[in-house]
mmCIF file of the N, C-alpha and C atoms, coordinates in Angstrom:
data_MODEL
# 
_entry.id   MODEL 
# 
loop_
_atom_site.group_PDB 
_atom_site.id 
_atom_site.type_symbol 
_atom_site.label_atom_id 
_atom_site.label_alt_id 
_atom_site.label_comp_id 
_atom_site.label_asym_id 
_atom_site.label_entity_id 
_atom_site.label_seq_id 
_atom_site.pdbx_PDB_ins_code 
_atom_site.Cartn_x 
_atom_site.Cartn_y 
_atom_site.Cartn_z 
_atom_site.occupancy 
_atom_site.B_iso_or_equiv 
_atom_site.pdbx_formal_charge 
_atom_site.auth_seq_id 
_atom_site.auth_comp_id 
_atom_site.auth_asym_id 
_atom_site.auth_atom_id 
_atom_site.pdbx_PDB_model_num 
ATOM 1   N N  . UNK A 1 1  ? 109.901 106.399 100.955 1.00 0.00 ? 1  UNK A N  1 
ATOM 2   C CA . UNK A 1 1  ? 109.243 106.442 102.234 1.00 0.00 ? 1  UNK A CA 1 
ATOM 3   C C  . UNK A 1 1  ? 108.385 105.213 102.457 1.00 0.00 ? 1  UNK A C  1 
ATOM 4   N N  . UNK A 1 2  ? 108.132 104.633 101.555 1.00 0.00 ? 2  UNK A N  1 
ATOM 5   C CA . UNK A 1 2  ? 107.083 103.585 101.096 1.00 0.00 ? 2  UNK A CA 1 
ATOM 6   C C  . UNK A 1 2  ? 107.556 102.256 101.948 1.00 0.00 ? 2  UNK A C  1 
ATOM 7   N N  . UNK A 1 3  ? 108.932 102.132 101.372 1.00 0.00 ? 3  UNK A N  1 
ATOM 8   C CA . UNK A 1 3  ? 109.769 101.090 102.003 1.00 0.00 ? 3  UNK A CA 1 
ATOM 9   C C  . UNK A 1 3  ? 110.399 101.130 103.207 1.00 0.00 ? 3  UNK A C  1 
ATOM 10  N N  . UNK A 1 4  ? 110.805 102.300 103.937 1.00 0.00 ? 4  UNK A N  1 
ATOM 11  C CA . UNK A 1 4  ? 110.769 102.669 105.199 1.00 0.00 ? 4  UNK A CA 1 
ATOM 12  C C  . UNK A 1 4  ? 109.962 102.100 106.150 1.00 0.00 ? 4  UNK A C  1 
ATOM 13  N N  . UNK A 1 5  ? 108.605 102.857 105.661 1.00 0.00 ? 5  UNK A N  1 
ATOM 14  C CA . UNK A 1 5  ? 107.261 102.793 106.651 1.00 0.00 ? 5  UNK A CA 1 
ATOM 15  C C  . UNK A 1 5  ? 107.466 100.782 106.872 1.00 0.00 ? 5  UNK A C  1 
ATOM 16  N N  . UNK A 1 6  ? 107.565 100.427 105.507 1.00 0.00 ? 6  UNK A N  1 
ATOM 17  C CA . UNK A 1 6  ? 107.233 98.760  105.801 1.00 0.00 ? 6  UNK A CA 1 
ATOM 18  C C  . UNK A 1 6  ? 108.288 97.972  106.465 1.00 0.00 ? 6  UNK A C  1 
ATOM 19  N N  . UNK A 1 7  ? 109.460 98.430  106.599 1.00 0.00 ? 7  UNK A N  1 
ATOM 20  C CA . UNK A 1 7  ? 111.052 97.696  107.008 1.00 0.00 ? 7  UNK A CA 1 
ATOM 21  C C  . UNK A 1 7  ? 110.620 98.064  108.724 1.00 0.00 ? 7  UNK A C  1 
ATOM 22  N N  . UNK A 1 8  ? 109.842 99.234  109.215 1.00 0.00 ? 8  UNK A N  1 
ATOM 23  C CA . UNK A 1 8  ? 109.439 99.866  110.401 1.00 0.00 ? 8  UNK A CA 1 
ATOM 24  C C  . UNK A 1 8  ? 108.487 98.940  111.025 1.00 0.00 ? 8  UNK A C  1 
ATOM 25  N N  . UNK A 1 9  ? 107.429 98.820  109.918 1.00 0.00 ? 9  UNK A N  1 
ATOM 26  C CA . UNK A 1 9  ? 106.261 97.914  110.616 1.00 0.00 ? 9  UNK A CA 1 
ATOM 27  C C  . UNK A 1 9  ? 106.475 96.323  110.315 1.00 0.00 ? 9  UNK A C  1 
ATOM 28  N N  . UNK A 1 10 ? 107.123 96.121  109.208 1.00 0.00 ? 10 UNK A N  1 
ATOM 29  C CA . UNK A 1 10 ? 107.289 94.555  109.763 1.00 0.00 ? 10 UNK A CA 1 
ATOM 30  C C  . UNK A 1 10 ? 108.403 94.015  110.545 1.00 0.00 ? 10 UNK A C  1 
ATOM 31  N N  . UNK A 1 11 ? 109.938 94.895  111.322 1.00 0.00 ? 11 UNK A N  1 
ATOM 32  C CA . UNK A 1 11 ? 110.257 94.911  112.396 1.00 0.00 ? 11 UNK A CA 1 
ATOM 33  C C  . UNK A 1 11 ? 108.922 94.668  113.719 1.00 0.00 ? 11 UNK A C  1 
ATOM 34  N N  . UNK A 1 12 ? 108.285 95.351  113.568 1.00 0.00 ? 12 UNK A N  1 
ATOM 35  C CA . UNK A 1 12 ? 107.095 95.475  115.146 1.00 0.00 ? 12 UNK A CA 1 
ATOM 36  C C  . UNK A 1 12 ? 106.479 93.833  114.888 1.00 0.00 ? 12 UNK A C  1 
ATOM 37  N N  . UNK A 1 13 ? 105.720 93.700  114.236 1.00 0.00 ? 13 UNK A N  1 
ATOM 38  C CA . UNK A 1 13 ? 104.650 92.566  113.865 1.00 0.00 ? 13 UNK A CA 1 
ATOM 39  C C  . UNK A 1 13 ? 105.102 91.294  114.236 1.00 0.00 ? 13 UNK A C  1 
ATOM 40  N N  . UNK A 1 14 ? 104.069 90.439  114.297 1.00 0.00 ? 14 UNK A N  1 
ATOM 41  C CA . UNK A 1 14 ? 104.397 89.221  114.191 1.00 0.00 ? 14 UNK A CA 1 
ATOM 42  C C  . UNK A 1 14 ? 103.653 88.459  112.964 1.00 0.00 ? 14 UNK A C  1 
ATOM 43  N N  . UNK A 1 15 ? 102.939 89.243  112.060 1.00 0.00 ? 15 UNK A N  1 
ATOM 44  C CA . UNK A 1 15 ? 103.119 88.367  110.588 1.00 0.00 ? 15 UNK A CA 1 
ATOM 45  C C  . UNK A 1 15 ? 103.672 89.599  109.812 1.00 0.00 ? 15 UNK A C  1 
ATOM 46  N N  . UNK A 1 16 ? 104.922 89.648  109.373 1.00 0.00 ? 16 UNK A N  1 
ATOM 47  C CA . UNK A 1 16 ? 105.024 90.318  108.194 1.00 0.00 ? 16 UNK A CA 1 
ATOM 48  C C  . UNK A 1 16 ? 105.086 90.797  107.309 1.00 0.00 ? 16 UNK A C  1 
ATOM 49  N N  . UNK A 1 17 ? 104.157 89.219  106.745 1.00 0.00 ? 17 UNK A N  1 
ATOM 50  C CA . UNK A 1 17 ? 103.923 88.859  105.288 1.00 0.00 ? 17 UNK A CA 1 
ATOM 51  C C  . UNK A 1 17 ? 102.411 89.843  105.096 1.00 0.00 ? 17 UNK A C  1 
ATOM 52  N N  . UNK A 1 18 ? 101.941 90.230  105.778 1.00 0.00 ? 18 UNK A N  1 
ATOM 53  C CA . UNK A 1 18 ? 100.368 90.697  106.083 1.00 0.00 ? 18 UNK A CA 1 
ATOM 54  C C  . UNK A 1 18 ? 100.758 92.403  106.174 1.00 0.00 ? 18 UNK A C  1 
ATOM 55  N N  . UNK A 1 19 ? 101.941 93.244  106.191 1.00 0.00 ? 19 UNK A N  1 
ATOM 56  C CA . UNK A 1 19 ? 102.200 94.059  106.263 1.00 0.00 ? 19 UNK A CA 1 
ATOM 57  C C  . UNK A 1 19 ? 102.173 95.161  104.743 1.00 0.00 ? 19 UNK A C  1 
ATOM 58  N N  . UNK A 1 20 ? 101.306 95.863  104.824 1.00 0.00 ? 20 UNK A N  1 
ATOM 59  C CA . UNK A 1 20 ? 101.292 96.363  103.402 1.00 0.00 ? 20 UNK A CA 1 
ATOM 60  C C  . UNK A 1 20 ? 101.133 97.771  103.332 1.00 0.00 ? 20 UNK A C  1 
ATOM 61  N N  . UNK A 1 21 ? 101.568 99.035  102.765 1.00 0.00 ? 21 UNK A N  1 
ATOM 62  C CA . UNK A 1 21 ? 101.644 100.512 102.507 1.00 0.00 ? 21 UNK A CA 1 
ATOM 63  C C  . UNK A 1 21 ? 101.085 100.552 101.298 1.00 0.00 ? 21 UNK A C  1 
ATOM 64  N N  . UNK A 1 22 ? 100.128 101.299 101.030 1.00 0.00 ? 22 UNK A N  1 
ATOM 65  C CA . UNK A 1 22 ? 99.394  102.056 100.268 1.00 0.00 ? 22 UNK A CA 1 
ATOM 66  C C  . UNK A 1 22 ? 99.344  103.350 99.815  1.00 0.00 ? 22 UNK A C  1 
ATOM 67  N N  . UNK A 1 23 ? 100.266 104.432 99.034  1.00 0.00 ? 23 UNK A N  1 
ATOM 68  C CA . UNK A 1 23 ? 100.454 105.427 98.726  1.00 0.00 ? 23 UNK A CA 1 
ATOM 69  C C  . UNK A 1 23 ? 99.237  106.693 98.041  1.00 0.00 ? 23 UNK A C  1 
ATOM 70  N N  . UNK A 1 24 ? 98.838  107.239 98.647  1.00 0.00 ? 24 UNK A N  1 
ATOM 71  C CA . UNK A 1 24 ? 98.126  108.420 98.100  1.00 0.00 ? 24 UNK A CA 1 
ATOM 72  C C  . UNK A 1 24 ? 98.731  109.241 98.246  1.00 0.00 ? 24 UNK A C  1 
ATOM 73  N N  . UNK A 1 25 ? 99.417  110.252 96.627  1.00 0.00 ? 25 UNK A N  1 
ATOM 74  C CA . UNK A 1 25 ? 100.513 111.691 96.365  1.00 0.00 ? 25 UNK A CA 1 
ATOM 75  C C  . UNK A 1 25 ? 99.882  112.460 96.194  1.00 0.00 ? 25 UNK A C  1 
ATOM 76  N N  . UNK A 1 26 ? 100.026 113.604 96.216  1.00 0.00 ? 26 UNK A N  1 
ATOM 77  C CA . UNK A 1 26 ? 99.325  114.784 95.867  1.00 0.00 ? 26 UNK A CA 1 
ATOM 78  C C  . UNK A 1 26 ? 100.827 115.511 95.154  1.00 0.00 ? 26 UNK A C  1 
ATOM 79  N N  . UNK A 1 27 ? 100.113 117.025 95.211  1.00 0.00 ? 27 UNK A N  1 
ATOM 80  C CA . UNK A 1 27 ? 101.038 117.959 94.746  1.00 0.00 ? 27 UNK A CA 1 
ATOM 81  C C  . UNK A 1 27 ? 102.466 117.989 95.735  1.00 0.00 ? 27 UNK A C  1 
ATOM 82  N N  . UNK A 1 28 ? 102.634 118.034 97.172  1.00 0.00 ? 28 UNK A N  1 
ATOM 83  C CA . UNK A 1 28 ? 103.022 118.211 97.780  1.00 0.00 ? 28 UNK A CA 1 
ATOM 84  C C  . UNK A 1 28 ? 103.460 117.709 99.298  1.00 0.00 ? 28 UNK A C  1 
ATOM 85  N N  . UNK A 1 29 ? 102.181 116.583 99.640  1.00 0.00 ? 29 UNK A N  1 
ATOM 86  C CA . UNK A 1 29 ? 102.028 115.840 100.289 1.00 0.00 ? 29 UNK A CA 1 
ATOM 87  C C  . UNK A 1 29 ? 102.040 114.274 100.011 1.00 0.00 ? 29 UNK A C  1 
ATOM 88  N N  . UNK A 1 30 ? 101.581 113.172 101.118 1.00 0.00 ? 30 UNK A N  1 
ATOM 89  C CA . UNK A 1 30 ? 101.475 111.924 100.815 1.00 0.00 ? 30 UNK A CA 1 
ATOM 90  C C  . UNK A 1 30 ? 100.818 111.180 101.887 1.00 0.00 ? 30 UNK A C  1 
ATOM 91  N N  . UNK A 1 31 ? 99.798  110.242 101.281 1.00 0.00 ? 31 UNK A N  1 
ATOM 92  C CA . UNK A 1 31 ? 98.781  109.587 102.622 1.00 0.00 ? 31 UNK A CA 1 
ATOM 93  C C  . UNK A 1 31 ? 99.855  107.832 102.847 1.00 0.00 ? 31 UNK A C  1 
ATOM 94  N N  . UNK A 1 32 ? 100.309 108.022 103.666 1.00 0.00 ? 32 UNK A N  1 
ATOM 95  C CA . UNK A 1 32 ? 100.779 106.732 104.000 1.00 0.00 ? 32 UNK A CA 1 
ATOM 96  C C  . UNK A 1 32 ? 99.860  105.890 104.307 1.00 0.00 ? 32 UNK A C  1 
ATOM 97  N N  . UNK A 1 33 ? 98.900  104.781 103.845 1.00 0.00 ? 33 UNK A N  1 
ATOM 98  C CA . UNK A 1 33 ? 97.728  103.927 104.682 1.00 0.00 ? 33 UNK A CA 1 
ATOM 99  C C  . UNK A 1 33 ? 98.693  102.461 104.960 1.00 0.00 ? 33 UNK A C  1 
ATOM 100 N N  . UNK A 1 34 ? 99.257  102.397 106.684 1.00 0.00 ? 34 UNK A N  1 
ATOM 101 C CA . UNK A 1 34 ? 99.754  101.027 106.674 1.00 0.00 ? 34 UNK A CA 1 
ATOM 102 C C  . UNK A 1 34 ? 98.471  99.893  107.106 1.00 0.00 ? 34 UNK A C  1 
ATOM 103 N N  . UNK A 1 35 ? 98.743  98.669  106.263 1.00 0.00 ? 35 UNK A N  1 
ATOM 104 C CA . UNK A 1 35 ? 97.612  97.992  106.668 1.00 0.00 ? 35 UNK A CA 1 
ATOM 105 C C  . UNK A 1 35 ? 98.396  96.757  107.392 1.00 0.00 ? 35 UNK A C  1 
ATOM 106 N N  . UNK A 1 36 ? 98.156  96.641  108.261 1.00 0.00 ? 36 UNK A N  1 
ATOM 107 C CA . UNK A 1 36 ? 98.878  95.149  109.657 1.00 0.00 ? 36 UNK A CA 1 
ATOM 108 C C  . UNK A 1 36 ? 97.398  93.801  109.666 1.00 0.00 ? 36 UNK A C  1 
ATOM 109 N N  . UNK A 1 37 ? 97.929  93.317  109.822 1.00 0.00 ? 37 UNK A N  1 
ATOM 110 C CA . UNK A 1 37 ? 97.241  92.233  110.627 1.00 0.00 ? 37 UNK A CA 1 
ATOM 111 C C  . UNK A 1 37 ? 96.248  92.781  111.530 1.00 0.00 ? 37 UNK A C  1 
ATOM 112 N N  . UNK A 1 38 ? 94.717  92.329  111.577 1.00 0.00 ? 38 UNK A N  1 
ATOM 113 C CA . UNK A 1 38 ? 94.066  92.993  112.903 1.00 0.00 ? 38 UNK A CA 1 
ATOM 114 C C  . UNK A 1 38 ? 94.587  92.592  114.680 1.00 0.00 ? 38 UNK A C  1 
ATOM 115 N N  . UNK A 1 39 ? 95.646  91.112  115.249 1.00 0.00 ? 39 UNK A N  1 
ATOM 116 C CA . UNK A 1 39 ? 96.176  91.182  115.546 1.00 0.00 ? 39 UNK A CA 1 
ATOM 117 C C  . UNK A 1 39 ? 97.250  91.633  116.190 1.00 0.00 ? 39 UNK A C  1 
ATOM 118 N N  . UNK A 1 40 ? 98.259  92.850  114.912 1.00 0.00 ? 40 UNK A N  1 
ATOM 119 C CA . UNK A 1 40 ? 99.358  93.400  115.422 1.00 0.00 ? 40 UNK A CA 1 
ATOM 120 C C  . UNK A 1 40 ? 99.204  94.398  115.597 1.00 0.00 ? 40 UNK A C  1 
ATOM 121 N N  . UNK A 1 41 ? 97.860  95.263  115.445 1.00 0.00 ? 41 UNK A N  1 
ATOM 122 C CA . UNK A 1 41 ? 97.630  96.324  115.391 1.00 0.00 ? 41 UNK A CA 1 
ATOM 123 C C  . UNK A 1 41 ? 97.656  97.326  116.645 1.00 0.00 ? 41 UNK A C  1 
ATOM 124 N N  . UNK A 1 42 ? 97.658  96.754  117.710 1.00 0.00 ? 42 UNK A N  1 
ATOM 125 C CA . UNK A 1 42 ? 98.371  97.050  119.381 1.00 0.00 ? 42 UNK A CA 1 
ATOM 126 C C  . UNK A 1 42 ? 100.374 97.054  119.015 1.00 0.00 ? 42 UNK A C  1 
ATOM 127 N N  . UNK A 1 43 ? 100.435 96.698  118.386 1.00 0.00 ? 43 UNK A N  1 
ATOM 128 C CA . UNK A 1 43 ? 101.886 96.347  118.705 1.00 0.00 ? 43 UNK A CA 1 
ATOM 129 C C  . UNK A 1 43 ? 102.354 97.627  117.945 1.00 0.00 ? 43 UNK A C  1 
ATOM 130 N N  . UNK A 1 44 ? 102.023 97.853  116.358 1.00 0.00 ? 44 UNK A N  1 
ATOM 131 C CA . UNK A 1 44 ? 102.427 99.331  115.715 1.00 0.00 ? 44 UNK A CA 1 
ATOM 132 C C  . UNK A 1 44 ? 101.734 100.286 116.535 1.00 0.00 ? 44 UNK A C  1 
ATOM 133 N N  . UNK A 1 45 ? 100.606 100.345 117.366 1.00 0.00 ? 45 UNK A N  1 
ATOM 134 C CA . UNK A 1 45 ? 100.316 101.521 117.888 1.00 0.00 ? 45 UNK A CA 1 
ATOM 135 C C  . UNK A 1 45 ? 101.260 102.038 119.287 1.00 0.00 ? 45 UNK A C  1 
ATOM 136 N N  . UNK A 1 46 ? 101.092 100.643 119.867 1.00 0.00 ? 46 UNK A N  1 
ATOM 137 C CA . UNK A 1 46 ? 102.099 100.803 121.258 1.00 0.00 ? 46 UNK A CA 1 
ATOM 138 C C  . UNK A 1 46 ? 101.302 101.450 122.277 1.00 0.00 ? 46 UNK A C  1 
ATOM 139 N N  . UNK A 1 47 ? 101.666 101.019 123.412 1.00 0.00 ? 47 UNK A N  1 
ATOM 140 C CA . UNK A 1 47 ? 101.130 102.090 124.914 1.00 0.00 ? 47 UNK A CA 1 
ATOM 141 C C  . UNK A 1 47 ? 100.697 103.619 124.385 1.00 0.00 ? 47 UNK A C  1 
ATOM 142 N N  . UNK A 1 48 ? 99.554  104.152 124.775 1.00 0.00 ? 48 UNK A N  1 
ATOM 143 C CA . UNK A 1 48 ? 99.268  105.620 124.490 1.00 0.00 ? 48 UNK A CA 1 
ATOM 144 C C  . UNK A 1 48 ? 99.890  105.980 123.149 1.00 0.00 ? 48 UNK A C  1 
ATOM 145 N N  . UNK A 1 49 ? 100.116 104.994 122.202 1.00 0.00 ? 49 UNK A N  1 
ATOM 146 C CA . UNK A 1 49 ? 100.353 105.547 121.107 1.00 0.00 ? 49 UNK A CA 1 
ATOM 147 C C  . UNK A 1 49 ? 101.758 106.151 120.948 1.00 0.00 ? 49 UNK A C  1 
ATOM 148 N N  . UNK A 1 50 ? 102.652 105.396 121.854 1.00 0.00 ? 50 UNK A N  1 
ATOM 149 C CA . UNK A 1 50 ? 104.234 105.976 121.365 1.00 0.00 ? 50 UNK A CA 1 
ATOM 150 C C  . UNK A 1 50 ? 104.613 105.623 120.572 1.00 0.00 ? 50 UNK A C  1 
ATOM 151 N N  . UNK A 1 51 ? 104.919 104.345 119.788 1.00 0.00 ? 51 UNK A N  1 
ATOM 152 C CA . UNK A 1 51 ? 105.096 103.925 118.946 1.00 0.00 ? 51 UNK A CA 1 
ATOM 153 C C  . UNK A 1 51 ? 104.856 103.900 117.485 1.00 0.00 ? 51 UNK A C  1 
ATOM 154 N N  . UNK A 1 52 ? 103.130 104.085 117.765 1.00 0.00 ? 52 UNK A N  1 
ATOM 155 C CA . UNK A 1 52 ? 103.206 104.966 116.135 1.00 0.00 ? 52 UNK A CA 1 
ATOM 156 C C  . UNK A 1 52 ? 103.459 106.804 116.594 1.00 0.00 ? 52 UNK A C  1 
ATOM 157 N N  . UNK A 1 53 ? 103.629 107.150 117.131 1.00 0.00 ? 53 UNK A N  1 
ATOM 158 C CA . UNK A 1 53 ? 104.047 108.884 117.382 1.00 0.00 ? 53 UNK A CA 1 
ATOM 159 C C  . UNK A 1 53 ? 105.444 108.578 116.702 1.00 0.00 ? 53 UNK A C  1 
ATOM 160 N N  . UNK A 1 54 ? 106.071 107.615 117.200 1.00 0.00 ? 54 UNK A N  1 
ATOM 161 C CA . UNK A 1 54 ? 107.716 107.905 116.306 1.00 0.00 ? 54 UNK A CA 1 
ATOM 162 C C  . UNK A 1 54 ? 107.969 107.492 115.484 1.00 0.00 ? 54 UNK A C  1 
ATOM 163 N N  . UNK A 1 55 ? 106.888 106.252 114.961 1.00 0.00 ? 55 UNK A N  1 
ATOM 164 C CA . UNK A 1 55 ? 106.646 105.664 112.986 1.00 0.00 ? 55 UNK A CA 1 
ATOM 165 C C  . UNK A 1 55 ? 106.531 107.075 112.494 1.00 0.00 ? 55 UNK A C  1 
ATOM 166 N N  . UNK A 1 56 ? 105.635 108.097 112.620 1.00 0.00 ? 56 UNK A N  1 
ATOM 167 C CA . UNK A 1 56 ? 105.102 109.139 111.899 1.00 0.00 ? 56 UNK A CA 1 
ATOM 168 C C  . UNK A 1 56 ? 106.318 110.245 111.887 1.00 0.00 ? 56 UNK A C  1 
ATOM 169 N N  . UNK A 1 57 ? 106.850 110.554 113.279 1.00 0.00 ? 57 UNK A N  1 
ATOM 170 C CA . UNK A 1 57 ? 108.151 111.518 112.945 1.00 0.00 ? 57 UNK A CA 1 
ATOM 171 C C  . UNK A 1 57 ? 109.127 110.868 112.509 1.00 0.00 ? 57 UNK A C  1 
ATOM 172 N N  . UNK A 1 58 ? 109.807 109.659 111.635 1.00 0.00 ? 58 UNK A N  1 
ATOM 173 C CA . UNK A 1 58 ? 110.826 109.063 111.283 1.00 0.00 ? 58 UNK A CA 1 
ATOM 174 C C  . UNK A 1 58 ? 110.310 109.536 109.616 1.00 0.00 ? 58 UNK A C  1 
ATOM 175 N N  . UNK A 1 59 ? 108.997 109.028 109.586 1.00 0.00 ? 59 UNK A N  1 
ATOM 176 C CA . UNK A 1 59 ? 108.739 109.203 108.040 1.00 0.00 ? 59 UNK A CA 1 
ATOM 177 C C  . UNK A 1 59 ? 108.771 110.882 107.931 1.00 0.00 ? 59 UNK A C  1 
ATOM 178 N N  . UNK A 1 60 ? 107.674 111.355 108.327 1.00 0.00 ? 60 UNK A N  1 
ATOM 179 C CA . UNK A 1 60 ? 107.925 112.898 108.314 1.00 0.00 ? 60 UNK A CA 1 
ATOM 180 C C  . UNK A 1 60 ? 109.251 113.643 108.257 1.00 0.00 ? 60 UNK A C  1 
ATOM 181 N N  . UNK A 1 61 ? 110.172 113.192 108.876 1.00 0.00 ? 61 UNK A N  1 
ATOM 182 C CA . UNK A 1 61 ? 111.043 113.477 108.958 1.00 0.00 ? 61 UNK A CA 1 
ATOM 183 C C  . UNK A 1 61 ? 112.192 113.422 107.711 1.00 0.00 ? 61 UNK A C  1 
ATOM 184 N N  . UNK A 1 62 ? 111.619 111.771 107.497 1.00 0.00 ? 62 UNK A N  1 
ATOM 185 C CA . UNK A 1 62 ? 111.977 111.616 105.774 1.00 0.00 ? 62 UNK A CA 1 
ATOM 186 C C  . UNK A 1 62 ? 111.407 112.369 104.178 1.00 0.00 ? 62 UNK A C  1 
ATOM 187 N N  . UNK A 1 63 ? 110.206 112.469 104.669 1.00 0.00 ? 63 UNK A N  1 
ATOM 188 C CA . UNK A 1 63 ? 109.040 113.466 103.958 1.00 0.00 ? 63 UNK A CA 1 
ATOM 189 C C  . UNK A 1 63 ? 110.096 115.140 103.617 1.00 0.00 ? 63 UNK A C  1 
ATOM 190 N N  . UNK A 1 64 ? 110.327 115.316 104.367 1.00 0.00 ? 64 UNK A N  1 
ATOM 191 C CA . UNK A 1 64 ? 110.621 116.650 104.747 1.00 0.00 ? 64 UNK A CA 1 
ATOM 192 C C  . UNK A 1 64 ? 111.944 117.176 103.470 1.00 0.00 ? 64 UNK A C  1 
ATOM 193 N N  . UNK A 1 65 ? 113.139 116.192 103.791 1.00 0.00 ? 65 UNK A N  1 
ATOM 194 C CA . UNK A 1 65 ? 113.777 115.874 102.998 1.00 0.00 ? 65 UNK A CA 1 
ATOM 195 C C  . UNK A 1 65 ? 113.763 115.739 101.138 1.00 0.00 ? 65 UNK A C  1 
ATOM 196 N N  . UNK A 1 66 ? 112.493 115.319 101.159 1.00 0.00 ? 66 UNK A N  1 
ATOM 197 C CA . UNK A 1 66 ? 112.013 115.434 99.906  1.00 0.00 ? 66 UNK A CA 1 
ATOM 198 C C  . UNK A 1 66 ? 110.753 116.585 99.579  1.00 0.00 ? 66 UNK A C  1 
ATOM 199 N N  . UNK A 1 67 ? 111.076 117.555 99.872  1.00 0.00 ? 67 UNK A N  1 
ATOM 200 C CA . UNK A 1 67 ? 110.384 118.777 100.437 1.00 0.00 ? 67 UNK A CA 1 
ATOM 201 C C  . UNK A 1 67 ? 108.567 118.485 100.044 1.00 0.00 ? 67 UNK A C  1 
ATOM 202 N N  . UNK A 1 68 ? 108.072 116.986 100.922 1.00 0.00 ? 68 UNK A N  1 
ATOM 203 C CA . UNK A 1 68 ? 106.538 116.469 100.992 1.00 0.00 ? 68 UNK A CA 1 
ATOM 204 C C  . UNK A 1 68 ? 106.557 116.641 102.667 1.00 0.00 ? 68 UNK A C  1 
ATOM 205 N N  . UNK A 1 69 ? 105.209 116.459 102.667 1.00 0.00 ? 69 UNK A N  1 
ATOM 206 C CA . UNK A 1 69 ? 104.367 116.755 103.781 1.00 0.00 ? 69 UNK A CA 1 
ATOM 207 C C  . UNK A 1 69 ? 103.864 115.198 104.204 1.00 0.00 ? 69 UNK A C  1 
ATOM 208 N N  . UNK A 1 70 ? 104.205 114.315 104.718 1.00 0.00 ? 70 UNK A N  1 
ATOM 209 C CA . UNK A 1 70 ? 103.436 112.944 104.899 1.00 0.00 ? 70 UNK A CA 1 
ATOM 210 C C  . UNK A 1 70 ? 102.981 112.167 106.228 1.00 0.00 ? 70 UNK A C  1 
ATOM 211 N N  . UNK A 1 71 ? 101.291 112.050 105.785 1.00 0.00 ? 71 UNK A N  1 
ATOM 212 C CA . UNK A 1 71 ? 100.822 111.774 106.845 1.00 0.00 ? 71 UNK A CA 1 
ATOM 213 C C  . UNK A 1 71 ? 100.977 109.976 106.740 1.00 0.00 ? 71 UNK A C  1 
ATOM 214 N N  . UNK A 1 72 ? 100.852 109.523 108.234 1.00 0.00 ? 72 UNK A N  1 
ATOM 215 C CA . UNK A 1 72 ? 100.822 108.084 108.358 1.00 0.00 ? 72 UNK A CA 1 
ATOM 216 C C  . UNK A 1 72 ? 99.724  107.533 108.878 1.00 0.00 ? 72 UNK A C  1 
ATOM 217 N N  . UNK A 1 73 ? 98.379  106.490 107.999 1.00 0.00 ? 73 UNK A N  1 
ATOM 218 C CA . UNK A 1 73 ? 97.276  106.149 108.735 1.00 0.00 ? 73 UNK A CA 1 
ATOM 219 C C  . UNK A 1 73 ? 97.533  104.559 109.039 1.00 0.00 ? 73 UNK A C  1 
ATOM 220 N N  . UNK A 1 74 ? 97.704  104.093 110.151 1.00 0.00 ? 74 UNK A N  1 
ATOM 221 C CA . UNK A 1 74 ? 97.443  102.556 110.188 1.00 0.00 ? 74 UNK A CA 1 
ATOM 222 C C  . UNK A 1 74 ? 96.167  101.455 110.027 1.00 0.00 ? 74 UNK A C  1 
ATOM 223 N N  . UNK A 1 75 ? 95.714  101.539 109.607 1.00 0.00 ? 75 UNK A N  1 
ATOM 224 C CA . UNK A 1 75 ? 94.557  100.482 109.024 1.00 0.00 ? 75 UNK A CA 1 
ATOM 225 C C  . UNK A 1 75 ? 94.799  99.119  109.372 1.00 0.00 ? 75 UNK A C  1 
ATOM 226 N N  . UNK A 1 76 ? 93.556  98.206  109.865 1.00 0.00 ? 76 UNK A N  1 
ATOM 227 C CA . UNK A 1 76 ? 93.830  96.876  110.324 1.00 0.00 ? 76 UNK A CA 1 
ATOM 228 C C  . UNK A 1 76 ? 92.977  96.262  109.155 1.00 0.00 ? 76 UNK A C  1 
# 
């Protein structure tokens, strides 16, 4: 999911090299923290937030699959 989230957000960005995921697991769950550029950080969020709404159900969606629970935080 790790590599997902980042193939997702450094598609959006315009530095990609600055694009980084940070994993916190638990028993059952997982804290996705993406960290962007302070810059691109409009661009992963998108208008009203559509854009990260469908970063989070792509991973979740992947989450699910691996019967985890995973949240996605974007951090600048």
């Amino acid at each position: 999911m790790k590599e997902l989230l980042e193939y997702l957000a450094r598609a959006l960005v315009d530095k990609p090299d600055e694009v980084r995921v940070e994993v916190i697991e638990g028993d059952k769950s997982l804290i996705l923290q993406l960290h962007v550029d302070a810059e691109d950080v409009g661009k992963v969020i998108g208008k009203q937030g559509r854009i990260a709404k469908a970063i989070r159900t792509v991973v979740k969606a992947s989450a699910v699959r691996d019967g985890k629970k995973a949240i996605v935080e974007i951090i600048d």
